[in-house]
C-alpha positions as CSV (number, residue, x, y, z in Angstrom):
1,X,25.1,9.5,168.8
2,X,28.7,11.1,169.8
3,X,31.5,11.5,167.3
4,X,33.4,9.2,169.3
5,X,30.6,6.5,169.4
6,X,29.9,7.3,165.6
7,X,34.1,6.8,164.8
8,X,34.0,3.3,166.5
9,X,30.9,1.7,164.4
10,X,32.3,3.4,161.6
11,X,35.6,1.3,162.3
12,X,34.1,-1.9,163.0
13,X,31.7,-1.5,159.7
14,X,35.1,-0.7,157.6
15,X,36.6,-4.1,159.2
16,X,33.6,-5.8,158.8
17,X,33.8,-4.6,155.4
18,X,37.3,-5.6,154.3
19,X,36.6,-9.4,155.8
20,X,33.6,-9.7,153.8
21,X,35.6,-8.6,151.1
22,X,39.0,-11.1,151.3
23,X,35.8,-13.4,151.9
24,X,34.4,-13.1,148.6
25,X,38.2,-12.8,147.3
26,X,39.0,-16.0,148.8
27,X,35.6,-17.8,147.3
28,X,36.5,-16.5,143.7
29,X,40.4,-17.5,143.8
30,X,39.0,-20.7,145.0
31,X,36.8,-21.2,142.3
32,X,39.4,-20.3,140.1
33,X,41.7,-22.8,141.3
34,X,38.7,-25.5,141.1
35,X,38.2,-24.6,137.3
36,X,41.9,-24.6,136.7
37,X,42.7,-27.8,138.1
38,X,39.9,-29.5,136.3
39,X,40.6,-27.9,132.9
40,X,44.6,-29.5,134.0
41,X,42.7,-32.3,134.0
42,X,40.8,-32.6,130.9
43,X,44.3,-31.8,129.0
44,X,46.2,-34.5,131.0
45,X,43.2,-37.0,130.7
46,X,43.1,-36.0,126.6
47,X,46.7,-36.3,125.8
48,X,47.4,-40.0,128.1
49,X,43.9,-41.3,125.4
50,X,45.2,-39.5,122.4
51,X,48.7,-41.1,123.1
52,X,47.7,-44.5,124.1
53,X,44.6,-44.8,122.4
54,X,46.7,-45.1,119.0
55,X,48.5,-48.8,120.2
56,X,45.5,-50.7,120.7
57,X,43.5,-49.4,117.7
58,X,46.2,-49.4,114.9
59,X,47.2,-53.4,116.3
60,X,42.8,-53.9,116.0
61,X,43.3,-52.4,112.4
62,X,46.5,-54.1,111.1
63,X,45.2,-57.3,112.2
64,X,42.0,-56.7,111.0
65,X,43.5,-55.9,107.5
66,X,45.3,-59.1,107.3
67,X,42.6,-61.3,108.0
68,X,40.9,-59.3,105.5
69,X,43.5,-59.7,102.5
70,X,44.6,-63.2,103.5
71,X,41.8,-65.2,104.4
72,X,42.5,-67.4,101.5
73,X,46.3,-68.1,102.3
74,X,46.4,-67.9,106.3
75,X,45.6,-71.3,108.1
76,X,43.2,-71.6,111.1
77,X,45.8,-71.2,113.8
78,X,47.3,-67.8,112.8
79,X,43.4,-66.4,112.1
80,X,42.9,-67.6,115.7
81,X,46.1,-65.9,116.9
82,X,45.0,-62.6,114.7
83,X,41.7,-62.8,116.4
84,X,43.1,-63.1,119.8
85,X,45.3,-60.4,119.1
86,X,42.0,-58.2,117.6
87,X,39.9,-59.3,121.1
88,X,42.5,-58.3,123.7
89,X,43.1,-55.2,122.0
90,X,39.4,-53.8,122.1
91,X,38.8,-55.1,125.3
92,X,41.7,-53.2,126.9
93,X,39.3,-50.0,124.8
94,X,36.1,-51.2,126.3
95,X,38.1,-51.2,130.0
96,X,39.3,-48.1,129.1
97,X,36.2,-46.6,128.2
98,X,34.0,-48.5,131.3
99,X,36.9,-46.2,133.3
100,X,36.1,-42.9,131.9
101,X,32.4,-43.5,132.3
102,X,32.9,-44.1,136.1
103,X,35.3,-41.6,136.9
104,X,32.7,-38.6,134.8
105,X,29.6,-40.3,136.6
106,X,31.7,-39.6,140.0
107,X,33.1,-36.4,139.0
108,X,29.5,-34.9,138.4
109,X,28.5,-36.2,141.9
110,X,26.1,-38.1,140.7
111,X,24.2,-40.1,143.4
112,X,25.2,-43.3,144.0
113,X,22.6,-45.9,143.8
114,X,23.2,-47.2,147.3
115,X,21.6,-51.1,148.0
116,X,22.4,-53.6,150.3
117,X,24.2,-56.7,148.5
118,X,26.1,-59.9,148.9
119,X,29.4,-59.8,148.3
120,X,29.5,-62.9,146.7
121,X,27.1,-62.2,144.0
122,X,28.9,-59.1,143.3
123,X,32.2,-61.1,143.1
124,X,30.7,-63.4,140.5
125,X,29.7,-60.7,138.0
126,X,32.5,-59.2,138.2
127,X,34.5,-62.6,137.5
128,X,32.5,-62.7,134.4
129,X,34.4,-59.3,133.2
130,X,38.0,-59.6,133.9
131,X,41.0,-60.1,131.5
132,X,40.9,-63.3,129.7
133,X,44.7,-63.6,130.5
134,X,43.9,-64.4,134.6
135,X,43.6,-68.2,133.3
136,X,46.9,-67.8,132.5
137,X,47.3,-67.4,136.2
138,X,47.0,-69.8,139.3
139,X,43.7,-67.9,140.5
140,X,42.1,-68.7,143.2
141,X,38.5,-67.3,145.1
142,X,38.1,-67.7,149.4
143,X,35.0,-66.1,150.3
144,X,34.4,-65.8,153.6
145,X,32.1,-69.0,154.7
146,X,29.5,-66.4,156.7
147,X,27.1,-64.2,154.3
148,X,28.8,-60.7,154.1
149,X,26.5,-57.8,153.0
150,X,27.1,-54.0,152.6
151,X,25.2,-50.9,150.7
152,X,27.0,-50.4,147.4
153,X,26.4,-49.1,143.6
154,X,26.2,-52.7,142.1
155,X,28.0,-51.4,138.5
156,X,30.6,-49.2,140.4
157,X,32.0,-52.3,142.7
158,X,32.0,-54.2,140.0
159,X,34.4,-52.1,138.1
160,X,36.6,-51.5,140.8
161,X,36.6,-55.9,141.6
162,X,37.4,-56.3,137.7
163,X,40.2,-53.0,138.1
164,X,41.7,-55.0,141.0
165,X,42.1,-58.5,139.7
166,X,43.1,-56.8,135.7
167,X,46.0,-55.0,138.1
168,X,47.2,-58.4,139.1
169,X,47.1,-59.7,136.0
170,X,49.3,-57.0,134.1
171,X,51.9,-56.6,137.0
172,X,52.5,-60.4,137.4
173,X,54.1,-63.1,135.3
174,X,52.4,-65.9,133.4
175,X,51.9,-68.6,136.0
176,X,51.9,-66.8,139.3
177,X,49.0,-67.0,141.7
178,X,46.3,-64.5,142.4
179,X,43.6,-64.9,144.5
180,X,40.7,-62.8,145.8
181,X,39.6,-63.0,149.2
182,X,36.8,-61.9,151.3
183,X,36.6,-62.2,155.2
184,X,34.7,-59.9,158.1
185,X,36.7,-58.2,160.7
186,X,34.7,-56.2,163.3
187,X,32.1,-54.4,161.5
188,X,33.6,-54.0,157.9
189,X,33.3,-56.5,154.9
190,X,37.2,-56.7,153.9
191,X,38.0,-57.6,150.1
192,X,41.6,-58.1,149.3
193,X,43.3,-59.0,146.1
194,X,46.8,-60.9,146.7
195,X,49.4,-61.7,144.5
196,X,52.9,-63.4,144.6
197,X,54.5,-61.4,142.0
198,X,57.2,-58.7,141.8
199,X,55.5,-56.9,144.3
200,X,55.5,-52.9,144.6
201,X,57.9,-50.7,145.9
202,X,57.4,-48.3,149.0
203,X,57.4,-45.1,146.9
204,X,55.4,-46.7,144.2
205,X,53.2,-47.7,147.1
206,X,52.4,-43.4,147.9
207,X,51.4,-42.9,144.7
208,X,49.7,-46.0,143.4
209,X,46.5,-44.6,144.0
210,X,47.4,-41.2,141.9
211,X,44.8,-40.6,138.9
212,X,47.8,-41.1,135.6
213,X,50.2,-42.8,137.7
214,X,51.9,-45.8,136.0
215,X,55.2,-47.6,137.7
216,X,57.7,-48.2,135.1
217,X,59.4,-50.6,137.0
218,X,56.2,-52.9,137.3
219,X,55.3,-53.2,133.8
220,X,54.9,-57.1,132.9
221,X,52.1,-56.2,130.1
222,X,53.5,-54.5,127.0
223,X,50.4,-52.0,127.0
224,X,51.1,-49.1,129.2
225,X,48.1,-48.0,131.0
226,X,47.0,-44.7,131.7
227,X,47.1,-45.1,135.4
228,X,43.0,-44.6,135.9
229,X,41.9,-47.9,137.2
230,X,43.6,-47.6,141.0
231,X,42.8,-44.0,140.8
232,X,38.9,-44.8,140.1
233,X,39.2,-48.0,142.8
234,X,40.2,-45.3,145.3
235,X,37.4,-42.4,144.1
236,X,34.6,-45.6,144.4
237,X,35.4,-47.0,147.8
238,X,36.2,-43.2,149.3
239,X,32.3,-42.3,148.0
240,X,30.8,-45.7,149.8
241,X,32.4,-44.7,152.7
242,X,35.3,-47.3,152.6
243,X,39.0,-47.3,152.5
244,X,41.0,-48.7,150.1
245,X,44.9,-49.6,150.9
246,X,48.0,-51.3,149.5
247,X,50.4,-54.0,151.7
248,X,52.8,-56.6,150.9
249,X,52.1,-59.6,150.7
250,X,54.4,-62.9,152.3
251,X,56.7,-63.6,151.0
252,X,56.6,-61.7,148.1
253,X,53.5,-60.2,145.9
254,X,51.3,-57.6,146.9
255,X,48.0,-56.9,148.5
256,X,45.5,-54.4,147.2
257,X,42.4,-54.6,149.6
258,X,39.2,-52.4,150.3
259,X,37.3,-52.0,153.3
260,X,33.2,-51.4,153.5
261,X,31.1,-50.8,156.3
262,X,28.9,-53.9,156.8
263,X,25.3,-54.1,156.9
264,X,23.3,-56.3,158.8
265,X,21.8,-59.3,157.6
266,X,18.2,-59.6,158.5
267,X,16.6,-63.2,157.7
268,X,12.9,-63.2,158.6
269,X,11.2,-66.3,159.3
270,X,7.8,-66.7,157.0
271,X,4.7,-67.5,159.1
């Protein structure tokens, strides 16, 4: 081989070499990146449940305490009211906790368990789970008359039904009127959740989906949450292949709606 020839390969080989190596730069700053961002996260996720985990359980002991060291001088209504007080309080933890569980099951890509189901059934589980407080509420249910089904994770679309209608719940007065609808249009199974409350602003509407974000100025509830149950909605519907979105609704409210693929519905006829 020539010197000339020789000088050229030697060049390309040298180039070759230097993109291999911002390659393997790029892969380990990546990484880096990656493990930074979820270590962020395991702070930011430790110091929203350290802060907010102390409301709910010093209200669940205090109240505990008095039933405790009264029972003798406290009449049946106020134990009622202390019990209330005691339920609400560890089902916002059990919420909290169903939350965490979903969004670690996602975030170590476990597979999804995949089946096709009816919406409605799916629907009514979930109803069985929400906050006690939507009877305190004008709800109402209008499922689409014809038999909508799609390929979901049973327990995941549950949580994210029960984080939609809890959502309405704590951003809306007593008395206003929620309802959950399901309807087809083209080929997707559409599920919206409506209310006719404050409603939500358009730069609340950006970040509403945001893993810790919390608007301020829609807090009806006096628990603050820590802004994982949208976040987690939008992580489900994204991993089934959905999309999940936020509207207003007429004349006033909001609309918080996901969007599955449909599956077909195959009824056999047994000879």
């Amino acid at each position: 081989m020539e010197t000339f020839e020789k000088s050229i390969i030697l060049a390309i080989l040298g180039e070759a070499g230097l993109a291999l190596e911002k390659e393997i730069l790029r892969e380990v700053q990546q990484k880096n990146e990656i493990q930074i961002e979820q270590e962020q996260l395991r702070v930011n996720l430790l110091r929203a449940i350290s802060h907010d985990l102390r409301t709910p359980l010093t209200s669940i002991s205090g109240h505990a305490k008095l039933l405790m060291k009264n029972d003798s001088t406290i009449n049946k209504l106020q134990i009622q009211e202390l019990s209330a007080y005691i339920y609400d309080d560890s089902m916002w933890l059990i919420n909290l906790v169903e939350n965490l569980l979903s969004i670690t099951r996602l975030d170590e890509k476990i597979e999804l368990k995949l089946e096709a189901n009816i919406i409605d059934e799916v629907v009514e589980e979930a109803l069985k789970h929400v906050d006690r407080h939507l009877k305190q509420h004008e709800f109402s249910l209008n499922l689409a008359d014809e038999l909508l089904m799609a390929k979901m994770d049973v327990a995941l679309m549950i949580q994210v039904i029960v984080n939609l209608i809890n959502n309405a719940v704590k951003y809306t007065p007593i008395n206003s009127k929620i309802e959950l609808q399901t309807k087809k249009i083209n080929d997707e199974l559409v599920l919206e959740v409506s209310d006719n409350g404050p409603g939500i602003t358009d730069k609340a509407k950006e970040k509403i989906f945001d893993l810790f974000y919390t608007d301020e100025n829609r807090q009806v509830d006096s628990k603050r949450g820590l802004g994982l149950g949208l976040s987690l909605c939008k992580s489900i519907i994204l991993a089934h292949g959905g999309q999940i979105y936020v509207k207003d609704n007429q004349p006033n409210g909001a609309i918080i709606g996901f969007k599955l693929p449909l599956e077909e519905v195959l009824i056999s006829d047994e000879q």
